[in-house]
C-alpha positions in Angstrom: -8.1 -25.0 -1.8 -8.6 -25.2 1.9 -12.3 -25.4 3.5 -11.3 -22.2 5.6 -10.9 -20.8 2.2 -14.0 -21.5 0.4 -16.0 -19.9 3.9 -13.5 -17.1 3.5 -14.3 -16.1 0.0 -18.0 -16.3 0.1 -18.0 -14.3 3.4 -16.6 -11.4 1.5 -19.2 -11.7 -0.9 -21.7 -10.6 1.8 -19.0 -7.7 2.9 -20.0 -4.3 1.9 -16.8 -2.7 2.6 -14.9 -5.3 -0.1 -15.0 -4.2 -3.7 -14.4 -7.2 -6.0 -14.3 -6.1 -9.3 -13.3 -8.3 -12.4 -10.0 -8.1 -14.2 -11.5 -7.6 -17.5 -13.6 -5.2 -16.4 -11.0 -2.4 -14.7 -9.0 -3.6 -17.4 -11.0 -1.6 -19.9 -13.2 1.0 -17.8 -13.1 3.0 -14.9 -14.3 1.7 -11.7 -17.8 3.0 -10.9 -16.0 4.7 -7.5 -13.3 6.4 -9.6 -13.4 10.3 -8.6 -16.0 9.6 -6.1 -14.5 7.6 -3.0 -15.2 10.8 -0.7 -18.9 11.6 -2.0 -20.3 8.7 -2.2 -18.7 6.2 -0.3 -16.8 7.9 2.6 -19.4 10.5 2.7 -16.9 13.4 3.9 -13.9 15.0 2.6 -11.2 13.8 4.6 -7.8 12.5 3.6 -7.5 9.4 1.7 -4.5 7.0 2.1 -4.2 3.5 0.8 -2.5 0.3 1.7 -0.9 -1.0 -1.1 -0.5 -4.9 -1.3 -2.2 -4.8 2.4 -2.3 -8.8 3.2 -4.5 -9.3 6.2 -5.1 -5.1 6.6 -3.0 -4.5 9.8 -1.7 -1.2 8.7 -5.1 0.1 7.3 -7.0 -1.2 10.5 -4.5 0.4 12.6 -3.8 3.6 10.8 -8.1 4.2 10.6 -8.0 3.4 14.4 -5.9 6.3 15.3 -7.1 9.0 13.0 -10.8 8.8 12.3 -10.9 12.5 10.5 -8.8 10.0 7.6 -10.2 7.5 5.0 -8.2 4.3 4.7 -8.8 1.8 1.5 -6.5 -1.4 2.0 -5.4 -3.4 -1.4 -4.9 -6.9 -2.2 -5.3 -9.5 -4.9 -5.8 -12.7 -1.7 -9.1 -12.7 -1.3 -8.2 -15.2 2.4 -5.9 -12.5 3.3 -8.2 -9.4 2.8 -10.8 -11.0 4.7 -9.3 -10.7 8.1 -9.3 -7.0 7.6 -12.6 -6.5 6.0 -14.4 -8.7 8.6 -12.2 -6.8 11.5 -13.5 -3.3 10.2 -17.1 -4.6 9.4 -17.8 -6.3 13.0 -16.4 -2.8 14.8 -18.2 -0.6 12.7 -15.2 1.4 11.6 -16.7 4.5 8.8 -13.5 5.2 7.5 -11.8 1.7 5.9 -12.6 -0.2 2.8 -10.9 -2.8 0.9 -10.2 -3.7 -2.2 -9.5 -7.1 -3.9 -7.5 -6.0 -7.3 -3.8 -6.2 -8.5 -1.8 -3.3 -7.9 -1.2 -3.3 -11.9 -5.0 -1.9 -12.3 -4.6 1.0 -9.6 -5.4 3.8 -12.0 -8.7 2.3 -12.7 -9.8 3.3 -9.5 -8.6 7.0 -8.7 -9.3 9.6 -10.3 -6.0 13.2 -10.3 -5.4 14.3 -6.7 -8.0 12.3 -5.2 -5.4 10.2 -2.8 -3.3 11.7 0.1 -1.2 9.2 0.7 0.2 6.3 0.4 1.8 2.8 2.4 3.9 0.1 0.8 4.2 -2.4 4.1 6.1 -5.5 3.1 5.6 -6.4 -0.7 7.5 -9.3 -2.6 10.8 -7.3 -3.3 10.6 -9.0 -6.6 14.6 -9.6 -6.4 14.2 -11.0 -9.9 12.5 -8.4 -11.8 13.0 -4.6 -10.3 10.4 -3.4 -13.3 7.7 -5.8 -11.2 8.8 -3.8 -7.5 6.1 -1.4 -6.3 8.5 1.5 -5.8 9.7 1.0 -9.5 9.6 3.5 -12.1 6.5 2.0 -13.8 4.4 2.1 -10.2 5.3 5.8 -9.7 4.0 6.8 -13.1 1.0 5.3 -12.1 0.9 6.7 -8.6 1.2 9.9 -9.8 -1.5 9.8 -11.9 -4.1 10.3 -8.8 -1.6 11.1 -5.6 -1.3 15.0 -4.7 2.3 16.2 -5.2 2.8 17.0 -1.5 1.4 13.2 -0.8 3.8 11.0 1.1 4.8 7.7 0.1 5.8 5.3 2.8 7.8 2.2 2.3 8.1 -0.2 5.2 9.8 -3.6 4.4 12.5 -5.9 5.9 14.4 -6.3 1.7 17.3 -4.1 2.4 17.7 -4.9 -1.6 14.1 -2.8 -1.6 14.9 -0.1 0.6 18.5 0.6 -1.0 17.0 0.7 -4.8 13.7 2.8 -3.5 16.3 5.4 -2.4 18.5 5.3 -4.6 15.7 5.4 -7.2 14.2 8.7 -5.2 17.9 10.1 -5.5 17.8 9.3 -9.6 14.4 11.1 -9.8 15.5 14.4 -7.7 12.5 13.4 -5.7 12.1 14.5 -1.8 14.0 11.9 0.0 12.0 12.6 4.0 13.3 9.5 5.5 15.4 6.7 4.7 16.4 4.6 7.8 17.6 0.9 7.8 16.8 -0.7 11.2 13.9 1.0 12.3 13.9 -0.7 15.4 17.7 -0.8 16.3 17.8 2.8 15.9 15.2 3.4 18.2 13.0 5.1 15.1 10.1 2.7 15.6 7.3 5.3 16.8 3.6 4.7 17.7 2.8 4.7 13.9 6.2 2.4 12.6 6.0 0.0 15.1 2.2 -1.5 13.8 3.3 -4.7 13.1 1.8 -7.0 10.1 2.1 -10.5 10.1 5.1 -11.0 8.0 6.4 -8.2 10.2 6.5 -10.2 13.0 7.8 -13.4 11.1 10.7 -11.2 10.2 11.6 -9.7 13.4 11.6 -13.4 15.1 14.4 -13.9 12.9 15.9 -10.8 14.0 15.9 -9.0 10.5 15.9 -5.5 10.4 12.9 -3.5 9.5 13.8 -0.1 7.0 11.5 2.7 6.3 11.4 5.2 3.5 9.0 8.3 2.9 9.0 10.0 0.4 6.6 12.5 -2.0 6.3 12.7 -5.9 6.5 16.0 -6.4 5.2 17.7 -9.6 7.0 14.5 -11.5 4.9 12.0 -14.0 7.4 10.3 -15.6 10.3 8.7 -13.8 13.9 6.9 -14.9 15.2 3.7 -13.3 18.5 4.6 -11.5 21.8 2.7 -12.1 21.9 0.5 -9.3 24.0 -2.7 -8.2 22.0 -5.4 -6.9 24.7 -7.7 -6.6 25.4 -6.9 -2.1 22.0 -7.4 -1.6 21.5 -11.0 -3.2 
């Protein structure tokens, strides 16, 4: 492990906007914020929107910049990643962002029915592999569901066309409100204030002139959700 690292991880220990809870113990209890994020953390009842597999917190910085009357709560299991975020937010003094250092696998340890708004998927592994394992798979949106309001937005952003196909056709399967689905965000001239915040791999991808896709869509009243037949093979 790098020296940049070690500093890294023990200046999040002094952060108060990084919760670090251990695996074992979301595993088998609630986290002690669960139900509560609004009362006793954000202190106010406005919107709450996460950032799910954030990286370095671009999105959730960005997003809280523009609309302080939201709360923002950026997710990550890299600890060096999550600190460029949570030190970001911490020296500005920004009230409405928090971070947490988790997997994605333990997300319904930490909110409670209807307690999150919305949600932002910006470029996760598009686990080409294993579909189960994608973050817009069937198994994510049972547990998504289990705290996001039924009128709350998810938004996928991602340059895996593989990703963005299966995410739709998956919303398709599930008769779920397909808003958006575009494929070249920024070739079709789609890339607004809000879709053109760029993360780092973001920008890694667009110097290699790959095409950035975009999907939103909401949950509904659904709580259980089928995998859709889809063929893979095009996109390998």
């Amino acid at each position: 492990m790098g020296k940049n690292k070690h500093a890294r991880f023990a200046e999040n220990e002094t952060f108060s906007l990084l919760f670090q809870p251990k695996h074992d113990t979301v595993l088998k209890n609630d986290f002690l914020l669960k139900g509560k994020w609004r009362s006793d953390f954000f202190k106010n009842e406005n919107p709450i929107v996460l950032e799910l597999g954030c990286g370095k917190g671009e999105y959730a910085i960005n997003l809280a910049q523009r609309f302080p009357n939201k709360n923002f709560i950026g997710i990550d299991i890299k600890g060096a990643r999550l600190w460029r975020g949570v030190k970001t937010a911490t020296e500005t003094n920004m009230p409405n962002v928090a971070f947490i250092r988790t997997r994605i696998d333990f997300i319904e340890s930490f909110f409670a029915a209807n307690e999150v708004d919305e949600i932002w998927i910006t470029f996760p592994d598009p686990q080409i592999k294993y579909a189960r394992r994608r973050l817009t798979s069937k198994m994510f949106l049972n547990r998504y569901a289990k705290f996001l309001k039924s009128d709350g937005c998810i938004h996928l952003k991602t340059d895996s066309q593989l990703l963005h196909e299966y995410t739709k056709a998956l919303a398709l399967h599930n008769n779920l409100s397909l808003f958006e689905a575009n494929n070249d965000i920024y070739g079709s001239g789609r890339a607004d204030e809000l879709l053109s915040i760029k993360t780092h791999y973001e920008q890694l991808f667009l110097a290699e002139n790959m095409p950035i896709t975009y999907c939103c869509f909401s949950l509904g009243d659904k709580t259980i959700f089928e995998e859709p037949e889809f063929d893979e093979k095009p996109f390998k």
